[in-house]
MDTraj code that builds the backbone (N, CA, C; nanometers):
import mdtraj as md
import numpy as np

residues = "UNK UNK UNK UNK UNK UNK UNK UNK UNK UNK UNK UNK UNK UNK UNK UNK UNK UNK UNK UNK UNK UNK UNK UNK UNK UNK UNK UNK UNK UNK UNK UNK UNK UNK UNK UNK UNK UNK UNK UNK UNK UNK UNK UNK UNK UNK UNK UNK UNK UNK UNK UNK UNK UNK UNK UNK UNK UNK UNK UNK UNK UNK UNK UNK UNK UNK UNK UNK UNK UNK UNK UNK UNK UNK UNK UNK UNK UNK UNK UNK UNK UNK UNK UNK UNK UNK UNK UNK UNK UNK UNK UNK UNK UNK UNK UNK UNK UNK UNK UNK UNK UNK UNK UNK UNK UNK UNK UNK UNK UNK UNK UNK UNK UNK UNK UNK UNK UNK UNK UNK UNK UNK UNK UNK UNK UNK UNK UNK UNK UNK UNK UNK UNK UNK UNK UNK UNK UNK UNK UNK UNK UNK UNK UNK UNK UNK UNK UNK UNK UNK UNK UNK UNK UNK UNK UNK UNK UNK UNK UNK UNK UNK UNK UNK UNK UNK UNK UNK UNK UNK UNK UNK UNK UNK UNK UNK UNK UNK UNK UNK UNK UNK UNK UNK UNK UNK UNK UNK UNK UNK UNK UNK UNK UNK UNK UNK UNK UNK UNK UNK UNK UNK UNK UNK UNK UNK UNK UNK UNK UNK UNK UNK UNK UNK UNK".split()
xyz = np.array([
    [7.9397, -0.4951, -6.3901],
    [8.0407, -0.5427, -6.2953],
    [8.0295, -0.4633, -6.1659],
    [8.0598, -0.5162, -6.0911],
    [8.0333, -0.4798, -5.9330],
    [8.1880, -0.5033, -5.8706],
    [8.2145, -0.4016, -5.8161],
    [8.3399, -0.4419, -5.7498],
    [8.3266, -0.3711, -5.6184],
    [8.3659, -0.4620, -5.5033],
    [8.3756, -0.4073, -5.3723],
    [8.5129, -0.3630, -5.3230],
    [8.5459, -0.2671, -5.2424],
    [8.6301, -0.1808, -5.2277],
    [8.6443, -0.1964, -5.0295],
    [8.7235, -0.3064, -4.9701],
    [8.7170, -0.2678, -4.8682],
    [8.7796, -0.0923, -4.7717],
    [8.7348, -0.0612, -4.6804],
    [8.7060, 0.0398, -4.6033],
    [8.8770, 0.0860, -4.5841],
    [8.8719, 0.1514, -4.5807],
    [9.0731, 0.1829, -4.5740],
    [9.1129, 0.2124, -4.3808],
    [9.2236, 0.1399, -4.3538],
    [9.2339, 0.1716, -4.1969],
    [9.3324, 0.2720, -4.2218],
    [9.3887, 0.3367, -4.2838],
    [9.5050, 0.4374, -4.3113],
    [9.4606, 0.5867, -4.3304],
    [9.3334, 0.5858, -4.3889],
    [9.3138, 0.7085, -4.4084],
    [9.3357, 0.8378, -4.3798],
    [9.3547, 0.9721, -4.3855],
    [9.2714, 0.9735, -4.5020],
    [9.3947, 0.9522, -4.6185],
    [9.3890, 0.9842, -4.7690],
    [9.4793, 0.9976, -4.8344],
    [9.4765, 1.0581, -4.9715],
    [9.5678, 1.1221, -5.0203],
    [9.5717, 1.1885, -5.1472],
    [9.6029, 1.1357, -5.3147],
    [9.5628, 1.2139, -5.3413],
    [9.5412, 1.2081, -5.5047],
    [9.6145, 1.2984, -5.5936],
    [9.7016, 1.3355, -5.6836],
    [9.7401, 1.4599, -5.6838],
    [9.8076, 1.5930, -5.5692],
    [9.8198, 1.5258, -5.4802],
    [9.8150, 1.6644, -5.3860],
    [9.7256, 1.6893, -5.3178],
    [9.6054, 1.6079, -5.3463],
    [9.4391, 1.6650, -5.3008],
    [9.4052, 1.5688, -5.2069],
    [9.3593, 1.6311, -5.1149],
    [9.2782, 1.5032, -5.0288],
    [9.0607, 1.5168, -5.0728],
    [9.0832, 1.4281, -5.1512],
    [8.9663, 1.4143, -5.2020],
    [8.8401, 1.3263, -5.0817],
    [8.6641, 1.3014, -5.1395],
    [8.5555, 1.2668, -5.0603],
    [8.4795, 1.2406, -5.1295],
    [8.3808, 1.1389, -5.1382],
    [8.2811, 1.0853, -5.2181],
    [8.1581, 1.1246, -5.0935],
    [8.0798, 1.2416, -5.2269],
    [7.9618, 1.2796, -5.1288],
    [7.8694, 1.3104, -5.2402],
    [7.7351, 1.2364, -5.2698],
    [7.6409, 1.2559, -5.2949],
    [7.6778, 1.1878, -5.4852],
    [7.7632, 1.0865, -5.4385],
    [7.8422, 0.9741, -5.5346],
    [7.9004, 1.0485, -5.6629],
    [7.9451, 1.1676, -5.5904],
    [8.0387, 1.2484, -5.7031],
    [8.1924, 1.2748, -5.5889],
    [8.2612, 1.2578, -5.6664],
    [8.4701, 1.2981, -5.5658],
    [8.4671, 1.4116, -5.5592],
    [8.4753, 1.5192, -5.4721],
    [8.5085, 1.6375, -5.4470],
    [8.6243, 1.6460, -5.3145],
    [8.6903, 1.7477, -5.3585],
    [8.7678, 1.7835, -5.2908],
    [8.7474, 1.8237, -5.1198],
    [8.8210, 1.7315, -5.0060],
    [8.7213, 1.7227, -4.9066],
    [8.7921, 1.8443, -4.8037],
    [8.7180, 1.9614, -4.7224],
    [8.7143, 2.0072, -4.6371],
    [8.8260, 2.0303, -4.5445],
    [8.8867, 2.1325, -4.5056],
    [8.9790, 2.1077, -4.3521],
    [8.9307, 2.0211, -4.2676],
    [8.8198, 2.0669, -4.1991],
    [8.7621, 1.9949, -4.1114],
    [8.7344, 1.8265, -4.1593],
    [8.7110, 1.8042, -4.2440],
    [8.6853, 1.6656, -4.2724],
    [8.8319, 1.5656, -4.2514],
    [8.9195, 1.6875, -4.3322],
    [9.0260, 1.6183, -4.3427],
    [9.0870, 1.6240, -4.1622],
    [9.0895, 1.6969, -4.1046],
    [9.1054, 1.7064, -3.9750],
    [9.0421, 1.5908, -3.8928],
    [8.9245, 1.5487, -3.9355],
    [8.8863, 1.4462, -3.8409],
    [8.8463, 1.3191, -3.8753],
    [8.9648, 1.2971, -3.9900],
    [9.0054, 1.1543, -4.0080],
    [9.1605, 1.1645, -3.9286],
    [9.2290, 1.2616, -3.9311],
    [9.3569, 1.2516, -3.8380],
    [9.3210, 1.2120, -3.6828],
    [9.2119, 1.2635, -3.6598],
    [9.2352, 1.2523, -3.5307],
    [9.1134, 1.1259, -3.4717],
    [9.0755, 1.0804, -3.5868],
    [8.9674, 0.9473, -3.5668],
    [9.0446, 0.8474, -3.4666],
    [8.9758, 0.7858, -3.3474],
    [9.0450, 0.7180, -3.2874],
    [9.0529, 0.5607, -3.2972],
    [9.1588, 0.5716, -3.2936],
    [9.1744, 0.3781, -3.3126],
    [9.2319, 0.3039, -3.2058],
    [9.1900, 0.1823, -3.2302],
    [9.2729, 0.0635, -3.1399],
    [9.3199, -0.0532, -3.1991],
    [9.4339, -0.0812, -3.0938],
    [9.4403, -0.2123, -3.1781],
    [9.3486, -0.3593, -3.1813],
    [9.3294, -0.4048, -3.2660],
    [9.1969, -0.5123, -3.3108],
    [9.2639, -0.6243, -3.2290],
    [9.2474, -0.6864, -3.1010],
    [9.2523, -0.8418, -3.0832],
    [9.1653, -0.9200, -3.1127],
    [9.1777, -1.0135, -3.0427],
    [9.1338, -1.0972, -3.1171],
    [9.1690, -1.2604, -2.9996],
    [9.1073, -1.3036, -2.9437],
    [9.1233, -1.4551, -2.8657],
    [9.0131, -1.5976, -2.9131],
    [9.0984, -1.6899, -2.9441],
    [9.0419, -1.8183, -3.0011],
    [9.0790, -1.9164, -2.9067],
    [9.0141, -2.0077, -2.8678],
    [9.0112, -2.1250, -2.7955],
    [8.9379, -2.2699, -2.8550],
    [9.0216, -2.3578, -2.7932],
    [9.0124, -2.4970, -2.7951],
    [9.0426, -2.6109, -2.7504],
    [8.9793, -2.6839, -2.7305],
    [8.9897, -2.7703, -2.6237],
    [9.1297, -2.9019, -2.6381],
    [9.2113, -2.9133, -2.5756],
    [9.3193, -2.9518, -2.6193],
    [9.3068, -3.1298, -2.5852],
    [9.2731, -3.1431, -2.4346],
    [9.2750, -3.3039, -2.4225],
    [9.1570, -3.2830, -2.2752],
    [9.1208, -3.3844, -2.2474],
    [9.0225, -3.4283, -2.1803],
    [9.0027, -3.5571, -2.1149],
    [8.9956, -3.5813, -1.9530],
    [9.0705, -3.6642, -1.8914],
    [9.0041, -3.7083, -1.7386],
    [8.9644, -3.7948, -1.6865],
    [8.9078, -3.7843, -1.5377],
    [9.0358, -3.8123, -1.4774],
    [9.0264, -3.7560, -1.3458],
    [9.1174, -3.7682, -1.2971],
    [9.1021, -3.7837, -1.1182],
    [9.1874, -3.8833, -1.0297],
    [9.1040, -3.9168, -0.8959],
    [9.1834, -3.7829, -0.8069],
    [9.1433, -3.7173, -0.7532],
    [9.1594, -3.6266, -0.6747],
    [9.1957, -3.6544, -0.4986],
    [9.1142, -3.7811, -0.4603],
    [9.0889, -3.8645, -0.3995],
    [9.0142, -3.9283, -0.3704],
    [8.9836, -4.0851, -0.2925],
    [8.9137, -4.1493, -0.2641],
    [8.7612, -4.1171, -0.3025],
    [8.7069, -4.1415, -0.3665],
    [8.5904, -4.1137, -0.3979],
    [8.5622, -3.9762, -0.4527],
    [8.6538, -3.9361, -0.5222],
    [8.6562, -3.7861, -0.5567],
    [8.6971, -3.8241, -0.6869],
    [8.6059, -3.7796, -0.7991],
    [8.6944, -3.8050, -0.8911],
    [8.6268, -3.6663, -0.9828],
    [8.7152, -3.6016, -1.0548],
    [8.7091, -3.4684, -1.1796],
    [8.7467, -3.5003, -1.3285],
    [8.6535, -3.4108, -1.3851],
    [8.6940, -3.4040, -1.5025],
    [8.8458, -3.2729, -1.5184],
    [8.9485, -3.3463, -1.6116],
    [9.0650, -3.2354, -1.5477],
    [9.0062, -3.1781, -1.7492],
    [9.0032, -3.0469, -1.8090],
    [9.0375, -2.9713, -1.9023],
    [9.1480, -2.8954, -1.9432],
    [9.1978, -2.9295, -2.0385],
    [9.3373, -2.8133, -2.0949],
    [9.2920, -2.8203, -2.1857],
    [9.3136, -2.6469, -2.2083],
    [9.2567, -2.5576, -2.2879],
    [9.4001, -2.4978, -2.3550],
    [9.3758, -2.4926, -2.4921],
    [9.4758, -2.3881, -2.5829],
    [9.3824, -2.3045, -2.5962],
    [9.4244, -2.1724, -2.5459],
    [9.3682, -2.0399, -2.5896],
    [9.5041, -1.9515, -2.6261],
    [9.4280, -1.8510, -2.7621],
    [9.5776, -1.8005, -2.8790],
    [9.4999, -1.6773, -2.8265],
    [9.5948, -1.5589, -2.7973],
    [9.5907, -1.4138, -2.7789],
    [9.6304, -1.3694, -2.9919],
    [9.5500, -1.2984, -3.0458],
    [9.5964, -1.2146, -3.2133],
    [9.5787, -1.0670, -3.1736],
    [9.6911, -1.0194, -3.2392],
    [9.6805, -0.8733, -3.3298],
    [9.6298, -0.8849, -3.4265],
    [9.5571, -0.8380, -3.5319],
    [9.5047, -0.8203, -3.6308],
    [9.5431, -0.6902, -3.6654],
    [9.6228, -0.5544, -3.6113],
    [9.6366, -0.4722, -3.7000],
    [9.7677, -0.4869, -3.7277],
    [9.7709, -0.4792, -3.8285],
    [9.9263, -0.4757, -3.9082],
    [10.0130, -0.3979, -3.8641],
    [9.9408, -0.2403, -3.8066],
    [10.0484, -0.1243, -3.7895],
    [10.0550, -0.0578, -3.7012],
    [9.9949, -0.0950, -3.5980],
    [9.9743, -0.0608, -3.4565],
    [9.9616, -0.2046, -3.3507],
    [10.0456, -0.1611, -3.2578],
    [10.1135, -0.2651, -3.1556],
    [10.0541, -0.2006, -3.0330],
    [9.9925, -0.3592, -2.9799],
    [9.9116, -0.2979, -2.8250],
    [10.0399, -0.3205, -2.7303],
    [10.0206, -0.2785, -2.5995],
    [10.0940, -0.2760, -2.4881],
    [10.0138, -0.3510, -2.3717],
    [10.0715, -0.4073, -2.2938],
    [10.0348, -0.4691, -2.1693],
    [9.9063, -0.5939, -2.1827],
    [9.9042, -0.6429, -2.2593],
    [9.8384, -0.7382, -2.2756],
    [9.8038, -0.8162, -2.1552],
    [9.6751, -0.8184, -2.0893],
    [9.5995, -0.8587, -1.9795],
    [9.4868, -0.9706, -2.0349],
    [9.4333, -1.0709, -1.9356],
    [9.3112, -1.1606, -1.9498],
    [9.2451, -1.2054, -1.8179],
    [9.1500, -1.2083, -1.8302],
    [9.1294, -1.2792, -1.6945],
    [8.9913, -1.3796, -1.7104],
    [9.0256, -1.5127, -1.6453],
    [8.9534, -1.6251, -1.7011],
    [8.8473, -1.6811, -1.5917],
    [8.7284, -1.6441, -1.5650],
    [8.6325, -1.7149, -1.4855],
    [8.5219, -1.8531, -1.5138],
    [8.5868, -1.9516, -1.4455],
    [8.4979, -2.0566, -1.4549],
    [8.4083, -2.1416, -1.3631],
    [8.3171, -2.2283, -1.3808],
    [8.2398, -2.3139, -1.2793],
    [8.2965, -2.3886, -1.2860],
    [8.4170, -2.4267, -1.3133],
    [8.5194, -2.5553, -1.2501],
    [8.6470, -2.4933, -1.1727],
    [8.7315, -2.5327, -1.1551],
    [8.8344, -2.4655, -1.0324],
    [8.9676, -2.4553, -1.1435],
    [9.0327, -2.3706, -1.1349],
    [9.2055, -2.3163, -1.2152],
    [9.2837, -2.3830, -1.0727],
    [9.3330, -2.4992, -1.0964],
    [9.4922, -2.4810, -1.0114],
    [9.6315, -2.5012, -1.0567],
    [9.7249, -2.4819, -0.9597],
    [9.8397, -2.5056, -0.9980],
    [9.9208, -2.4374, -1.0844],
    [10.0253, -2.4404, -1.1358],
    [10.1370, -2.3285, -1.1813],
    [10.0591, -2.2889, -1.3521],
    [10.0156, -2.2343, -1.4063],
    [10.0203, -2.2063, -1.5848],
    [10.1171, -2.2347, -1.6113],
    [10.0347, -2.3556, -1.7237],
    [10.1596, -2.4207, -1.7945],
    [10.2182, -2.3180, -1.9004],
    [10.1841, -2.2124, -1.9109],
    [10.2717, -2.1302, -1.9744],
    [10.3860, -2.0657, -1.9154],
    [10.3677, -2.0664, -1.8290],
    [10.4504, -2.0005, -1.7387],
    [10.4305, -1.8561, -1.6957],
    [10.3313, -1.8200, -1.7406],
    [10.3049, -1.6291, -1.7441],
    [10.2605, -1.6222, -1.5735],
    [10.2972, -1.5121, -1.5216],
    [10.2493, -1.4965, -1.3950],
    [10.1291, -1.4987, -1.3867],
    [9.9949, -1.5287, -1.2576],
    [9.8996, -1.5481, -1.2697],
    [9.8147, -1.5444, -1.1252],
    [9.7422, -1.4811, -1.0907],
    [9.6798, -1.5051, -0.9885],
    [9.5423, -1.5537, -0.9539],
    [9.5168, -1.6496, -0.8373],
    [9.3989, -1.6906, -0.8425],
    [9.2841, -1.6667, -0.7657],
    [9.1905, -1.6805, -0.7621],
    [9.0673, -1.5620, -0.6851],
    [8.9731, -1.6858, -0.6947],
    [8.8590, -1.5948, -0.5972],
    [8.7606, -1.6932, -0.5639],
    [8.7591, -1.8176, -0.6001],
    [8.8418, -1.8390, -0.4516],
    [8.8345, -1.9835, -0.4299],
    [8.8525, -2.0930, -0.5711],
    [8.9764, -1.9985, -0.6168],
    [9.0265, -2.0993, -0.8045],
    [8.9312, -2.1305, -0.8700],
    [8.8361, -1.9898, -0.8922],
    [8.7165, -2.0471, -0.9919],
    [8.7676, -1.8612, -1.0840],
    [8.8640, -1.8263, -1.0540],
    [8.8782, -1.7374, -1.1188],
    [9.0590, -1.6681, -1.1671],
    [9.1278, -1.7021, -1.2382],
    [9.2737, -1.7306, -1.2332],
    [9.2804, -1.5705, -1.3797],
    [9.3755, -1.4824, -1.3598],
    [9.3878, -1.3576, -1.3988],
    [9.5247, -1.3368, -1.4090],
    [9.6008, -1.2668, -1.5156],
    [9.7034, -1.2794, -1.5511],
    [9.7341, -1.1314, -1.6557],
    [9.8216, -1.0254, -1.5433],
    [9.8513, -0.8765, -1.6026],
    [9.9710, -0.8597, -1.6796],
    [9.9843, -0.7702, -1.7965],
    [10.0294, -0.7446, -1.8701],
    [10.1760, -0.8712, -1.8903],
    [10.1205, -0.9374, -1.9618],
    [10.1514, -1.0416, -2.0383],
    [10.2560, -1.0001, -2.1070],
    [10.2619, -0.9568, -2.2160],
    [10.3368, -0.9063, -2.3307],
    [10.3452, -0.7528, -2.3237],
    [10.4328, -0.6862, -2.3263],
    [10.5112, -0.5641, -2.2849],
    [10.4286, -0.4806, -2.4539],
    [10.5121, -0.5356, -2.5376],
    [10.4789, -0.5234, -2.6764],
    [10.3967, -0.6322, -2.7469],
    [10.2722, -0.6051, -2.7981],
    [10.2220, -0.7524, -2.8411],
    [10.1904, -0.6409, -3.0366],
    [10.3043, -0.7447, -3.0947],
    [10.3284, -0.7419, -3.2175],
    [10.1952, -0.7787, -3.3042],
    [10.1659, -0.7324, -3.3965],
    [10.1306, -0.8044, -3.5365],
    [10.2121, -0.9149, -3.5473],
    [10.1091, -1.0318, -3.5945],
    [10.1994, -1.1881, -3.6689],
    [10.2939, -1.2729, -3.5625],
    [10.2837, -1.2386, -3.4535],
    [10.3580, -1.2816, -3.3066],
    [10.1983, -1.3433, -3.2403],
    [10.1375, -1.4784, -3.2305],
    [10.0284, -1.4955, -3.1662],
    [10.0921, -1.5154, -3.0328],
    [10.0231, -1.5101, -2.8980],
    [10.0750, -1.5622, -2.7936],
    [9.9791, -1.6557, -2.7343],
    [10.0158, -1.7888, -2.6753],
    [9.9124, -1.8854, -2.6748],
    [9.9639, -1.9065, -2.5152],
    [9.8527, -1.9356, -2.3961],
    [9.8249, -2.0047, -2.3166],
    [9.7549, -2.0974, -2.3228],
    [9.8043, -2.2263, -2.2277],
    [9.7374, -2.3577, -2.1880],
    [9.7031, -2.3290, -2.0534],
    [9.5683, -2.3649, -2.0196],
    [9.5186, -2.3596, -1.8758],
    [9.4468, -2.5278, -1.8671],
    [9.4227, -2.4926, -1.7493],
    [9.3749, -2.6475, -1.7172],
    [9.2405, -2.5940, -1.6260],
    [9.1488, -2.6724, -1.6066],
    [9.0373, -2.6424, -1.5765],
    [8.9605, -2.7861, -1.4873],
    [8.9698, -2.7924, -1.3795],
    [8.9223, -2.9171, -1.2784],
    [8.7580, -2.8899, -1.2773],
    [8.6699, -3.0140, -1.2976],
    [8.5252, -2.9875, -1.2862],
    [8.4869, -3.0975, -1.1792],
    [8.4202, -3.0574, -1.0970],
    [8.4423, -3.1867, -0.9514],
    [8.2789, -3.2436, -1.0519],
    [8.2982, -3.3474, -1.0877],
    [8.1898, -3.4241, -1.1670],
    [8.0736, -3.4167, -1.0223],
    [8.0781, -3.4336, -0.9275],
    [7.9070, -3.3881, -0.8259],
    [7.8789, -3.2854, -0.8451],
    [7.9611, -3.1648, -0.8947],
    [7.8757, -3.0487, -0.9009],
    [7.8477, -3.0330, -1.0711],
    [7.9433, -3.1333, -1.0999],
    [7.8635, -3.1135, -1.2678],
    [7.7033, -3.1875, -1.2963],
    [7.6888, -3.2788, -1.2261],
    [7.5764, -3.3649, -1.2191],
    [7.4519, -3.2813, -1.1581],
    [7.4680, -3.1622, -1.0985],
    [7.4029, -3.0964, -1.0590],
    [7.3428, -2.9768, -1.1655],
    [7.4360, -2.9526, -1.2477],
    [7.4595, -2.8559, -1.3493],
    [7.3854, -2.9342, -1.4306],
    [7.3570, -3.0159, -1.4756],
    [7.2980, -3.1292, -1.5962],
    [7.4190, -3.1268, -1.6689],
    [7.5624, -3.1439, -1.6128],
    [7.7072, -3.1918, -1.7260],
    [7.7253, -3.0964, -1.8020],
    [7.7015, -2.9571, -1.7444],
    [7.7412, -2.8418, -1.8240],
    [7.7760, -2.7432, -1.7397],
    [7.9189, -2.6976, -1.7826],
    [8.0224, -2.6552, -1.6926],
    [8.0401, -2.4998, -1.8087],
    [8.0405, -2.3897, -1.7508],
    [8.1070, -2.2606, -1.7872],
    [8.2566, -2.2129, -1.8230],
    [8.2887, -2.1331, -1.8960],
    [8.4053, -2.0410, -1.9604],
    [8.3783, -1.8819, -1.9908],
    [8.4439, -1.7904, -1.9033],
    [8.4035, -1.6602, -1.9835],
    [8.5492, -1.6386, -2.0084],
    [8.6379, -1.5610, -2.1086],
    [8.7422, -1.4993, -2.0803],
    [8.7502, -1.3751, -2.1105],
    [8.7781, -1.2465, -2.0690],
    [8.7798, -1.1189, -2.0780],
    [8.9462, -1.0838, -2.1162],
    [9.0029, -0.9984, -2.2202],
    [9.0839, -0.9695, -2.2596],
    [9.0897, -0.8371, -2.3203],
    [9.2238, -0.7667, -2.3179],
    [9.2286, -0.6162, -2.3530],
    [9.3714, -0.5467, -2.3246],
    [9.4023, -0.4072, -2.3692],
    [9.5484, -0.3982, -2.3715],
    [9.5345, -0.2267, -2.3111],
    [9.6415, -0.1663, -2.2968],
    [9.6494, -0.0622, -2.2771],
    [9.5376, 0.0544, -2.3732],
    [9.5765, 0.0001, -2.4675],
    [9.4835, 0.0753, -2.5878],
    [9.3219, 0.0455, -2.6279],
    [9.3242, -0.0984, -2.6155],
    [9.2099, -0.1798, -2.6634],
    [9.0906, -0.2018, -2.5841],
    [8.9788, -0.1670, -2.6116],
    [8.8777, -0.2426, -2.5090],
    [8.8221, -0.3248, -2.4580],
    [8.7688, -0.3907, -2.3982],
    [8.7874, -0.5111, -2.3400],
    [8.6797, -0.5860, -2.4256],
    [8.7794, -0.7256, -2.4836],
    [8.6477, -0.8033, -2.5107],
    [8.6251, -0.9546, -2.4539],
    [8.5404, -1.0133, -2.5000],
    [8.4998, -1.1642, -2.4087],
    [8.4639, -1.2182, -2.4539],
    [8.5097, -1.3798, -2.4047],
    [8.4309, -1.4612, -2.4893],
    [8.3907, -1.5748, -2.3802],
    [8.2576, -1.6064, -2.4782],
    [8.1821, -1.7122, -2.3332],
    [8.1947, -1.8507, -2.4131],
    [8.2054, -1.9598, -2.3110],
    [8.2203, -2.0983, -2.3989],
    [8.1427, -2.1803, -2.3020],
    [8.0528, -2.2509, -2.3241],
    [8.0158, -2.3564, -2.2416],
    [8.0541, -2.5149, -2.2720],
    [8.0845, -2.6279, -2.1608],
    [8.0997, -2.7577, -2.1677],
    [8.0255, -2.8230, -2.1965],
    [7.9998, -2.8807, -2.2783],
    [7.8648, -3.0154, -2.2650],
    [7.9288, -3.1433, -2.2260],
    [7.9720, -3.1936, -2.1244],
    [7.9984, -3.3262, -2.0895],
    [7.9180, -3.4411, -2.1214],
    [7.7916, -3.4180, -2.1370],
    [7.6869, -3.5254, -2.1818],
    [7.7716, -3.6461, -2.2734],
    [7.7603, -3.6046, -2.4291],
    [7.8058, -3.6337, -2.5257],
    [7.9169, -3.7439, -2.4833],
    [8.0327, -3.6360, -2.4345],
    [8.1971, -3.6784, -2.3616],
    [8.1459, -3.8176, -2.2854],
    [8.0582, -3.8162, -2.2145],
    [7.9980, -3.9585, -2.1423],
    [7.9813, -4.0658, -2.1963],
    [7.9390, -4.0631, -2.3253],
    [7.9096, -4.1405, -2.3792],
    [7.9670, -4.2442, -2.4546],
    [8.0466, -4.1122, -2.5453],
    [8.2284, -4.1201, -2.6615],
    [8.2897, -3.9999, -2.6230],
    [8.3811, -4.0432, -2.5499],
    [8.5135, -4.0002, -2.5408],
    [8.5369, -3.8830, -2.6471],
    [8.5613, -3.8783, -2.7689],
    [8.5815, -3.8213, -2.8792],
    [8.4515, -3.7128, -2.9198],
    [8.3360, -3.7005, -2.8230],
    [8.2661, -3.6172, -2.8465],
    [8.3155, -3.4672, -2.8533],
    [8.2794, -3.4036, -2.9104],
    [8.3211, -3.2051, -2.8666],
    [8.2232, -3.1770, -2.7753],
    [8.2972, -3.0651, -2.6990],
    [8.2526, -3.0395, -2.6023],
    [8.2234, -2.9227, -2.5869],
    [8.2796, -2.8322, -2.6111],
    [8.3260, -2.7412, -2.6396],
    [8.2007, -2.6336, -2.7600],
    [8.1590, -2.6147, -2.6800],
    [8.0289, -2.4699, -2.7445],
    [8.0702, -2.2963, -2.7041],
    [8.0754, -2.2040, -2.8571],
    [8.1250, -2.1053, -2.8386],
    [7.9808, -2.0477, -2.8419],
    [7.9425, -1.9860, -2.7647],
    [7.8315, -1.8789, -2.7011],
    [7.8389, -1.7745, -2.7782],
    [8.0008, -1.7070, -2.7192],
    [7.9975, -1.6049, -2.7473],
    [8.1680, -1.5524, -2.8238],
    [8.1865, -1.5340, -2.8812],
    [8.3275, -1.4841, -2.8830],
    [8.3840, -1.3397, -2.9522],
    [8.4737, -1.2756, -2.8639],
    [8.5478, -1.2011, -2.9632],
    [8.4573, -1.0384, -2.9689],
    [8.3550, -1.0631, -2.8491],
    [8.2548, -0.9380, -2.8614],
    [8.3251, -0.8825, -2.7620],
    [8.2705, -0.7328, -2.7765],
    [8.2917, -0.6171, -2.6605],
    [8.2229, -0.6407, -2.5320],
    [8.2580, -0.5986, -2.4291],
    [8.2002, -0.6495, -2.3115],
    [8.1273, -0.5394, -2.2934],
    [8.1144, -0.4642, -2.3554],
    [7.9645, -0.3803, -2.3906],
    [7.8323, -0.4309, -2.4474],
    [7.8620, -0.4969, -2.5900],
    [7.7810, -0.5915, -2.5857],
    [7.7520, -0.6926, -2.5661],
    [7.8159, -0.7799, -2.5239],
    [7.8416, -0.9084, -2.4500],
    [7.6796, -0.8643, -2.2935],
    [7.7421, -0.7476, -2.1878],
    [7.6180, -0.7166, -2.1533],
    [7.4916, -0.6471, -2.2323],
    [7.4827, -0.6247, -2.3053],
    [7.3854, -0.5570, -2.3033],
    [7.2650, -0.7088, -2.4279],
    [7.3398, -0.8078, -2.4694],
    [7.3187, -0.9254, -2.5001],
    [7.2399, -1.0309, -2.3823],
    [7.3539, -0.9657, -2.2617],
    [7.3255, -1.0908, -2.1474],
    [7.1955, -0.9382, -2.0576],
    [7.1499, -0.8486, -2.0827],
    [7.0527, -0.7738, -2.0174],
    [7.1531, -0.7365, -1.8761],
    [7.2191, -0.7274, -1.9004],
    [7.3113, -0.6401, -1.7354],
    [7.2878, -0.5197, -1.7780],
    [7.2103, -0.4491, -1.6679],
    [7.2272, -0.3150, -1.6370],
    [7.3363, -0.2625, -1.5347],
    [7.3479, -0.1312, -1.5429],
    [7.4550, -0.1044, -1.4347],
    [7.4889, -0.1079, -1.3046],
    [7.3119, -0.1176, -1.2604],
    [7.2876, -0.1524, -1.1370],
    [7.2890, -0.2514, -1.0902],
    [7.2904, -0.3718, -1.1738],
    [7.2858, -0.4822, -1.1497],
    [7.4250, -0.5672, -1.1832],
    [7.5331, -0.4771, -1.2391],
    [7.6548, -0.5439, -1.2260],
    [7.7371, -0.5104, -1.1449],
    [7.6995, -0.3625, -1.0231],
    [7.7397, -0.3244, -0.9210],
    [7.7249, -0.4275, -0.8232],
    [7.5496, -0.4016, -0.8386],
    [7.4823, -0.5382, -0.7029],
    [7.5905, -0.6443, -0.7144],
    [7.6255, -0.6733, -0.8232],
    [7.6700, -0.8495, -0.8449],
    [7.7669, -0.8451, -0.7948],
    [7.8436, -0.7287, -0.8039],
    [8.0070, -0.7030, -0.7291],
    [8.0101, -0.7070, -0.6024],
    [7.9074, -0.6025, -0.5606],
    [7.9343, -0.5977, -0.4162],
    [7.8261, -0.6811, -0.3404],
    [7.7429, -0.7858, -0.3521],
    [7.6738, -0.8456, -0.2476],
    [7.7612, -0.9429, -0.1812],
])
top = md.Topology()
chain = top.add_chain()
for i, resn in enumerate(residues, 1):
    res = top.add_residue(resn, chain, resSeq=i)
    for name in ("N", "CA", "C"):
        top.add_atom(name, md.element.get_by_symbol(name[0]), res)
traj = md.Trajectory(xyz[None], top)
């Protein structure tokens, strides 16, 4: 029999009185120092962001202008049970344009030229088992999608006082959507990674995410 034993987030902890250690697959009684630097091991709290595409719609903008309009449900999670992040932040960059009020209502600001809509400390306290969900909407001027070959971008970056930042990339396939209506569209790239590795996935060096900032 084989039994797996997941990894304990509480640690360390006792037995008798003892704070025991499995080393060299015998329990011995573990060390000050060992025991010292599971106290002071550092943690964060685990988020966690999921998205999906809610409804999908052309829409005339004007006279000969016509867009694909997107609303998006995207859910903010805690995943640790016993630690609560603070200031819950996101910020959402796309190749289609963000306008108009969030239908969530969360404050929100918009940048380059509404291809980039950002929104600070959200939730004061963001609980365990409390998800918090935004709807965004996302305008794709169909001439510049036709240019794109009908494939339109999503990155979203998210993180808390405590937590490090992570991201997730989603791309559009409109193709499909052209065809039947009822197609998905909706391709997850990337999700839920550190924006550590998220670059070092996408080959950004440091010099080259400076350049990108400041040219």
């Amino acid at each position: 029999m084989v039994f797996e034993i997941d990894q304990s987030e509480y640690s360390p902890h006792q037995v008798n009185n003892r704070y025991l250690m499995r080393i060299d697959g015998q329990t011995k009684p573990a060390p000050h120092h060992y025991v010292e630097s599971l106290f002071k091991k550092i943690r964060f709290p685990n988020l966690e962001c999921h998205s999906k595409v809610h409804s999908v719609g052309f829409e005339n903008r004007s006279i000969g202008h016509q867009e694909l309009l997107v609303t998006m449900k995207v859910v903010f999670f805690n995943f640790s049970p016993l630690q609560n992040e603070e200031q819950l932040s996101f910020q959402m960059v796309s190749s289609g344009e963000f306008r108009g009020k969030p239908m969530s209502g969360f404050p929100g600001l918009y940048e380059n030229l509404g291809r980039t809509y950002q929104s600070s400390n959200v939730k004061d306290v963001f609980h365990f088992g409390q998800p918090i969900q935004e709807f965004i909407r996302i305008w794709f001027n169909t001439s510049e999608l036709l240019k794109a070959a009908n494939v339109g971008e999503l990155v979203i970056s998210f993180g808390g006082k405590m937590s490090p930042v992570k991201a997730n990339h989603y791309r559009f396939d409109f193709n499909e959507y052209y065809k039947d209506s009822y197609a998905p569209i909706l391709i997850k790239v990337h999700e839920n990674i550190l924006s550590k590795d998220l670059q070092d996935k996408l080959g950004s060096s440091k010099d080259s995410i400076i350049k990108d900032i400041l040219k």
